[in-house]
N, C-alpha and C positions, 0 to 999 in steps of 0.2 A: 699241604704237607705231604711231601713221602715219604711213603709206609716205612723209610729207611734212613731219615732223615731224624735228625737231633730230637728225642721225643723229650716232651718237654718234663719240668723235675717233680718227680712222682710227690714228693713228700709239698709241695707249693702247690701243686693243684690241689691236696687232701684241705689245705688250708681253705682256697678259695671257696671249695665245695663245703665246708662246715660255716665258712660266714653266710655264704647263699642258705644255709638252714636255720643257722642261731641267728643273726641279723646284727650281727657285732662281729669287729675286730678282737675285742677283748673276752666275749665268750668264745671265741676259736682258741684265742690263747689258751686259757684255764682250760679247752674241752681237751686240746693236743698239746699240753703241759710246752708250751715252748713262750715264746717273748713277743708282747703288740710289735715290738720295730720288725722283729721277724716276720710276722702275719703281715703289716703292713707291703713290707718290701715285697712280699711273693706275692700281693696284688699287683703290684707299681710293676714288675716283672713280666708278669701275665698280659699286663693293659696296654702296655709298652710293646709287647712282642704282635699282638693281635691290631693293635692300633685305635682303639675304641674302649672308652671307662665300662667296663660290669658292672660294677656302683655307683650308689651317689649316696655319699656322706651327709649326711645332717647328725643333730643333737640330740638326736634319739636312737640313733643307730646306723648302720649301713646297711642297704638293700639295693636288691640287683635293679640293673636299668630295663626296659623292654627289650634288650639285644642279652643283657645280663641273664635274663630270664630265664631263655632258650639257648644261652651258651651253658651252665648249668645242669639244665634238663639233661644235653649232652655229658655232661662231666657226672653225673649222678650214674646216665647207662657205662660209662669207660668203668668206674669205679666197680659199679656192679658185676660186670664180665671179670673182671680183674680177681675181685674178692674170689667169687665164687671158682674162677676154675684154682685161683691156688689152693683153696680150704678143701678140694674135690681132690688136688692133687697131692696132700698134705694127709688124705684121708681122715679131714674135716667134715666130709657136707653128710653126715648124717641127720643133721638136725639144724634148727637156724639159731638155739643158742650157740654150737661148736663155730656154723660159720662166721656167726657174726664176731667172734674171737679172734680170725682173720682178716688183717687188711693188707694188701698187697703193697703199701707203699712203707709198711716197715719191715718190708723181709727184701724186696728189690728194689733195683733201680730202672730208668727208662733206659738206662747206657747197656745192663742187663738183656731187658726187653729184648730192643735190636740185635742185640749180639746174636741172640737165639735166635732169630729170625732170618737174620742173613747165614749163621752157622746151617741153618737147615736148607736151605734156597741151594739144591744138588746141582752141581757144573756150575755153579755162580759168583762163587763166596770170592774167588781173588776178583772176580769185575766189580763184584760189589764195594768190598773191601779198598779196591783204588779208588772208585767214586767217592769213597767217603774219607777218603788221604787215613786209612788206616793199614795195617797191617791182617790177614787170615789168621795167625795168631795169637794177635792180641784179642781180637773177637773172640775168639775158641778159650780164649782164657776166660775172659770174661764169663762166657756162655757155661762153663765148668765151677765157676763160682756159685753160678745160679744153682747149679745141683747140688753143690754143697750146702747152700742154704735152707734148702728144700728139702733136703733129706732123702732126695728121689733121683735114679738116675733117669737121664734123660737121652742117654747116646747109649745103641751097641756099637761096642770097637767090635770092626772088622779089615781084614785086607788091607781094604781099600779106605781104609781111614775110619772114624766116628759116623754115624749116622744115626737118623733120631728116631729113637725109640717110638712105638703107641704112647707113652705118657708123653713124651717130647712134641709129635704130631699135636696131642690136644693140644697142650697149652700154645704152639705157636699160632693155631686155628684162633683160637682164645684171644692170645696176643693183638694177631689182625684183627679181629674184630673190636676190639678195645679202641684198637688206634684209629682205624677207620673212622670212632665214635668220633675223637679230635679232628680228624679232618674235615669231618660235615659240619662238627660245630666251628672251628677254624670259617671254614668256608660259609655257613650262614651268616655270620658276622661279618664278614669282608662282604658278602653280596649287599645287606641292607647299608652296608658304608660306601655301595656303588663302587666297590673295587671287585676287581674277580680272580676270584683263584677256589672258586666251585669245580668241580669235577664230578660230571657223571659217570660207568662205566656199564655201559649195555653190552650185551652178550646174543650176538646175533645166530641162531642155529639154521645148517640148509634146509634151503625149504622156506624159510621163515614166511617170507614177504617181504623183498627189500624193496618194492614201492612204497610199501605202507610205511615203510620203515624210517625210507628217504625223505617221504612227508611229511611224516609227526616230526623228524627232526627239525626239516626246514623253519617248519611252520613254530617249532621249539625256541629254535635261537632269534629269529626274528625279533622276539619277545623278550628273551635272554643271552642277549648276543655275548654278553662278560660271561657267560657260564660256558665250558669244555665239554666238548660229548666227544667218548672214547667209545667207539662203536669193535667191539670185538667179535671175529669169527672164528666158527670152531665148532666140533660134534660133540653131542649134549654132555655127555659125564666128563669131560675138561671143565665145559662151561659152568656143571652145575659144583664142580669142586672147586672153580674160581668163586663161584659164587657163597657157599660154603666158607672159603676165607676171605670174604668178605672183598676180593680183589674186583669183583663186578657188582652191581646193585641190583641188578635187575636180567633176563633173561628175557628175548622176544622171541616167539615159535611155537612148535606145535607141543603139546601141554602132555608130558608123558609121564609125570614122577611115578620113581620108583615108592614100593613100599617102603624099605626100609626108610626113607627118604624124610621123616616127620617133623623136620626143621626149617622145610622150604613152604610155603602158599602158593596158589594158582588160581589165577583169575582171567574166566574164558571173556576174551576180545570181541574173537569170529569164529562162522564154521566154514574150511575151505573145503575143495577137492582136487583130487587130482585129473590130470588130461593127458593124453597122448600127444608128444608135441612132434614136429618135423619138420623141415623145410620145404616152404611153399613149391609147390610143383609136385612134392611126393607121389609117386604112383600109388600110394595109399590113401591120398587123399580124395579120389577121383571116386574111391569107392563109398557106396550110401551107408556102409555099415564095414567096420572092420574088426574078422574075430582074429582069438590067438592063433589060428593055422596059417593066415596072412600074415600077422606080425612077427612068425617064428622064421620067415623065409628073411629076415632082413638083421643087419648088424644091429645089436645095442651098446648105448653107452649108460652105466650103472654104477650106483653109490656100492659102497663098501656092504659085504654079509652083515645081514644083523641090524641094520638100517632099516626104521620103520617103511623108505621108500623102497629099499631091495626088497622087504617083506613082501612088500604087495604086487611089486615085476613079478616075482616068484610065482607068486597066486595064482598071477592071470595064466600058466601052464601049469600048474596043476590040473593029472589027470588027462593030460593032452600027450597025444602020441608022437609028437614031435616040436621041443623049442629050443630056442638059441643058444648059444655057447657062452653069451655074457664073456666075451674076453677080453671087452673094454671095459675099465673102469676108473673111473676117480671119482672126488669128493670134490673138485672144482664145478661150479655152475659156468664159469667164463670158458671151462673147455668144453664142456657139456656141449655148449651152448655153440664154437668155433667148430665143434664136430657135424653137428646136425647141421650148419650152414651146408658146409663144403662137402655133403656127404648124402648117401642115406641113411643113413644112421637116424635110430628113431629110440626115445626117451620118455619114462613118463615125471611128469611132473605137477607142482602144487600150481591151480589156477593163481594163486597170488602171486607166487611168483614169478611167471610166465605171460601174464596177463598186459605186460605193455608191450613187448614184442608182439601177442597177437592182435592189439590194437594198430600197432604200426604194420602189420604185414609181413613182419621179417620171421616168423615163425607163425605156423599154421596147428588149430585143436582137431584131428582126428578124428572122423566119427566110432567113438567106443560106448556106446550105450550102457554097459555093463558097469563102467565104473564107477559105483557108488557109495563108494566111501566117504565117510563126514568126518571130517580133521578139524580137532577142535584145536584152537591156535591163542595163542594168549600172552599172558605174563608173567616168567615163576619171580617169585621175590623171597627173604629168608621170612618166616615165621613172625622173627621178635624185631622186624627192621621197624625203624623210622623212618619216615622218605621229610627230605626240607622240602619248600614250597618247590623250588625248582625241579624238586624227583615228581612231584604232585604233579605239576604243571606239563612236565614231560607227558606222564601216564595220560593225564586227561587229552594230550595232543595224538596219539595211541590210541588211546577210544574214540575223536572224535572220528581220525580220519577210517580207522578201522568200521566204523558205522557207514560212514557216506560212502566208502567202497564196497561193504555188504548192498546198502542199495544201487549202487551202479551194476555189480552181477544179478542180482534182482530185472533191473531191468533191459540186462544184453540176454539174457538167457534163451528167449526165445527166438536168438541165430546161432545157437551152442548148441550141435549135437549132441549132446550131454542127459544121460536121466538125470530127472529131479532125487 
């Protein structure tokens, strides 16, 4: 499902999820004062849309099947994200009698939902709005209902149109994450019925290691060839705000969270380092040792200020009476990488990912003794996530090969002018 796509009807899912608890069609009824044909039908609904029974009806009750189970389990976290940011944005959530006094599928709807979501999506809203044969209007209508029910505004008018407020930003963060929950459940249940329509969304940061990266994939689909991997690039606080709206699941790179940051996990992989890289032949390379007053005499190409890898360019002239202008710069590794060819132009970089060029010979490690920095590389993921087997199954292809590459630099090290 996308994120933008017909969410399915708030008040039919609330049903499904109280028979998954009471174990009857007819205690849903009386618990959500509505009609068994009703309860019924928004099964038959559900089962229909997804392609696979939840249930299995017998004479003692209805209970979920093994695919019901863990569709469920999902429908329980959608439900809970839901509750709790509206009774938070209601200025409910002091206590868990008030929140529990809130349920989100009798104050909205899913048509609601989206609206907000796409209403906030800045430069987007007519692309989106055609995708979905609607009007920008009619969305902003809708999206304006929400605040009327709510009691809260959610847009400052400005200039340049409505834009969404701090309350607005929560709940839409809130929203995604909600729906996300339907997609993995969605998507767990079509995987075990052998059809695909799983999506991963990995978040690749420079630097990372895209052999490792390339690996665990390969070695991923193999295994799960019906499952999608949406491999995203990008510098960390995009990534980690995609991540945040739950737009990626996972994060691969060097492991930096901020403080404030206390909604995300990290769990270290490997430890890399960095190297001085060039093109083979470099006049720098000839030498048994090279310091910063060599390296200063030559062009660099360099990541953006503020970049854990400019940080440490930086370093290496501190305190030095003479170093480079830094006038090249980009965030491409593929230019990077076309510069140091055709050039001398010299760069430093993460042995991981630099490491099959100097296996192939097309790019040559420096002798820099000095660089001994340890970069802990890993996985950020959110806090409160679930991963289905297939996110499982990813991570552990991630750890394996992240291991057997730790012992392959293990055992080149000793042709790597490099300190330990």
């Amino acid at each position: 499902m996308n994120q933008f796509s017909q969410i399915p009807n708030l008040r039919h899912l609330r049903m499904v999820q109280v028979i998954g608890k009471l174990g009857g069609v007819s205690c849903a009824s009386r618990e959500l004062s509505t009609s068994q044909p009703a309860v019924t039908q928004a099964v038959a609904n559900l089962e229909a849309e997804i392609g696979v029974p939840i249930f299995e009806r017998c004479a003692t009750g209805t209970y979920p099947t093994a695919v019901g189970r863990q569709y469920l389990l999902r429908l329980d976290r959608f439900f809970e994200i839901l509750d709790r940011a509206v009774a938070q944005v209601m200025g409910r959530a002091e206590n868990e009698a008030e929140r529990a006094l809130v349920q989100a599928d009798r104050l909205m709807t899913g048509t609601q939902m989206r609206a907000l979501m796409v209403t906030c999506e800045a430069g987007r809203v007519s692309e989106i709005a055609e995708n979905l044969g609607m009007s920008p209007a009619s969305l902003s209508r809708s999206a304006r209902t929400l605040e009327r029910t709510l009691g809260r505004a959610l847009f400052d008018r400005t200039a340049q149109g409505p834009i969404p407020n701090r309350t607005g930003a929560f709940l839409v963060r809130e929203f995604r994450r909600a729906v996300r929950e339907l997609e993995l459940a969605r998507g767990e249940v079509m995987l075990a019925a052998g059809a695909g329509s799983l999506e991963l969304g990995i978040g690749a940061l420079p630097m990372a290691g895209s052999h490792e990266l390339a690996q665990a994939t390969r070695r991923f689909m193999a295994a799960y060839p019906s499952v999608r991997v949406r491999l995203v690039s990008g510098e960390y606080h995009k990534l980690l705000a995609d991540l945040g709206n739950s737009q990626l699941d996972m994060i691969f790179g060097i492991l930096r969270k901020p403080d404030w940051a206390t909604d995300v996990a990290e769990e270290i992989l490997f430890r890399d380092r960095y190297c001085m890289v060039a093109r083979p032949g470099h006049p720098l390379a000839a030498l048994e040792e090279v310091s910063p007053a060599d390296m200063a005499d030559y062009e660099w190409v360099v990541p953006a200020v503020g970049t854990p890898r400019r940080n440490r360019i930086e370093a290496i002239f501190e305190g030095e009476d003479r170093r480079p202008s830094f006038h090249l710069e980009t965030a491409s590794l593929t230019m990077s990488r076309t510069l140091l060819l055709c050039s001398d132009t010299i760069t430093l970089m993460t042995r991981s990912e630099v490491q099959y060029e100097l296996d192939l010979g097309i790019l040559v490690a420096l002798p820099c003794p000095y660089l001994d920095n340890v970069l802990l590389k890993g996985v950020t993921t959110r806090s409160d996530w679930l991963p289905t087997p297939a996110h499982t199954a990813f991570l552990d292809c991630l750890r394996a090969i992240t291991a057997e590459t730790r012992h392959d630099r293990i055992e080149r090290r000793p042709t790597i002018k490099l300190a330990s």
